[in-house]
C-alpha positions as CSV (number, residue, x, y, z in Angstrom):
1,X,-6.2,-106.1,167.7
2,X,-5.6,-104.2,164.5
3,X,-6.1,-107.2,162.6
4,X,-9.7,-107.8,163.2
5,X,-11.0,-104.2,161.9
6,X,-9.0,-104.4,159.1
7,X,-10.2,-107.6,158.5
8,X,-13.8,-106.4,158.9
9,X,-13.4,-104.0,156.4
10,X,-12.5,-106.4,153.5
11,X,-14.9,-108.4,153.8
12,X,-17.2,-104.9,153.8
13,X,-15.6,-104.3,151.0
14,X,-16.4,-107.3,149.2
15,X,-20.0,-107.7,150.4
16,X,-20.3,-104.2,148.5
17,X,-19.1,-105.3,145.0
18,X,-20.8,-108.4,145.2
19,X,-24.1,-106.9,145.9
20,X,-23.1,-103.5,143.6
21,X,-22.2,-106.3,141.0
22,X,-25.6,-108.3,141.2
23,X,-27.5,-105.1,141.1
24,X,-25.9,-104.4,137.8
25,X,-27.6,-107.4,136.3
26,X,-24.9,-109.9,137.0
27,X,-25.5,-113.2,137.9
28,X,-23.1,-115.0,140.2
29,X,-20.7,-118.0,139.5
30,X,-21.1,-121.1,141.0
31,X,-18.5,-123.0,139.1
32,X,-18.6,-126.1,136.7
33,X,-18.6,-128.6,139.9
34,X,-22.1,-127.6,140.8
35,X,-22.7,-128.1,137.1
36,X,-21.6,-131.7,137.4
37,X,-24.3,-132.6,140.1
38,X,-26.8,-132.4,137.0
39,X,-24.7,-132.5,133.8
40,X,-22.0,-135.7,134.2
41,X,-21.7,-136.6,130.5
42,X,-20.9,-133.0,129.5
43,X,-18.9,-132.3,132.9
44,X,-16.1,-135.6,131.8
45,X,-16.6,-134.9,128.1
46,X,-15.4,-130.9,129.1
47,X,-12.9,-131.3,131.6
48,X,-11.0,-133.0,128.5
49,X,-11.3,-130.4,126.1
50,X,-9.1,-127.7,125.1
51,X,-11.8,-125.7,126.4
52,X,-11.0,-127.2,129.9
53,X,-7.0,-127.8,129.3
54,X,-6.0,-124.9,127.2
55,X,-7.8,-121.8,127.4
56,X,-9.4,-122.5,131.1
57,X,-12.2,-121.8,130.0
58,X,-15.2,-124.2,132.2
59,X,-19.1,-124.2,131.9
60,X,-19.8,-120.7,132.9
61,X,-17.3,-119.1,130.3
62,X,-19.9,-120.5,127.4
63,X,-23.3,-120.9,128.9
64,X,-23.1,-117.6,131.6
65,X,-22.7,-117.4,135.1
66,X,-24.9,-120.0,136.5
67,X,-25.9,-118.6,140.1
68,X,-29.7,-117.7,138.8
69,X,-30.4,-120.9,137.0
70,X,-28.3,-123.6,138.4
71,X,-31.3,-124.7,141.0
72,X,-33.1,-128.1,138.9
73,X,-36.1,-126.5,139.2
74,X,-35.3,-123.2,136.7
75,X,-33.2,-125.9,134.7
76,X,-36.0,-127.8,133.9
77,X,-38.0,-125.0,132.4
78,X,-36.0,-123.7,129.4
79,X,-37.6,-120.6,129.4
80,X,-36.8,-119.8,132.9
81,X,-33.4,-121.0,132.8
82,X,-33.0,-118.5,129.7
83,X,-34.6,-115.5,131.5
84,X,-32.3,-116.1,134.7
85,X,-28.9,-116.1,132.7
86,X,-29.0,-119.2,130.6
87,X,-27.3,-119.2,127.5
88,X,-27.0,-121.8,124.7
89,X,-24.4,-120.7,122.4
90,X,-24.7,-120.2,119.1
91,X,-21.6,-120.7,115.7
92,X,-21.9,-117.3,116.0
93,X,-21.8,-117.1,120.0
94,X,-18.5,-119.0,119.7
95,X,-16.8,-116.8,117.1
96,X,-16.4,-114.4,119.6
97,X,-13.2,-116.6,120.5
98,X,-13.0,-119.1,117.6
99,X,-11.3,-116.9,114.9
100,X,-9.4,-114.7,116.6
101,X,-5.7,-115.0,118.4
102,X,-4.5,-117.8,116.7
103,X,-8.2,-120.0,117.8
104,X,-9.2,-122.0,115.1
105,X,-12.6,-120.4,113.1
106,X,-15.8,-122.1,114.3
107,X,-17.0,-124.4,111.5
108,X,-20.2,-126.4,111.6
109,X,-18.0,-129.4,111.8
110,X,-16.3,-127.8,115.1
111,X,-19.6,-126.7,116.2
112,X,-20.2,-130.5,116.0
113,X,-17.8,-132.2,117.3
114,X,-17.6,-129.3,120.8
115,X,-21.3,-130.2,121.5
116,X,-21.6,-133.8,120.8
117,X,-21.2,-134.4,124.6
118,X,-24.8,-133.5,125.0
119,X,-26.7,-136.8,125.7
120,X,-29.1,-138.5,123.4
């Protein structure tokens, strides 16, 4: 009987820093298999990087939580995507990794070679 109150409670608990979060201006993750529904190329080309294998780091880590603009209808209007939480990184976006703790610098040749999954 316990349990159930208790139970209650946490999820309480995390309704209120999910909401308290997304208040704040965050925007929530949906994860990189909803990004695969759209983005297949770059999903397989990702999944095996060192991006994906070594640092765990997936779609969301690079191009912000997607919640906001995951929907085809933001995605499809670059602008919109942008104001709900889209971001296309920049060399310099990257250095904020690339550089550092033993991550090799962020070259234009890296820059390259990470983002040649995009299709043509």
């Amino acid at each position: 009987m316990k349990r159930v109150p208790l139970l209650l409670l946490l999820v309480a608990a995390l309704l209120l820093l999910t909401v308290g979060s997304l208040a704040n201006g965050e925007h929530a993750k949906v994860g990189p298999e909803r990004c695969k529904m759209c983005h297949a190329i770059q999903y397989n080309s990702w999944v095996k990087s060192k991006h994906a294998t070594v640092a765990k780091l997936n779609c969301e880590g690079c191009h912000g939580n997607g919640g906001d603009y995951w929907h085809p209808n933001i995605m499809k209007d670059l602008p919109k995507a942008k104001a709900a939480g889209l971001i296309l990184p920049t060399k310099e976006f990257c250095s904020k990794c690339h550089g550092k703790n033993g991550v090799p610098a962020m070259t234009d040749a890296l820059f390259a070679q990470v983002h040649a999954h995009k299709a043509k």
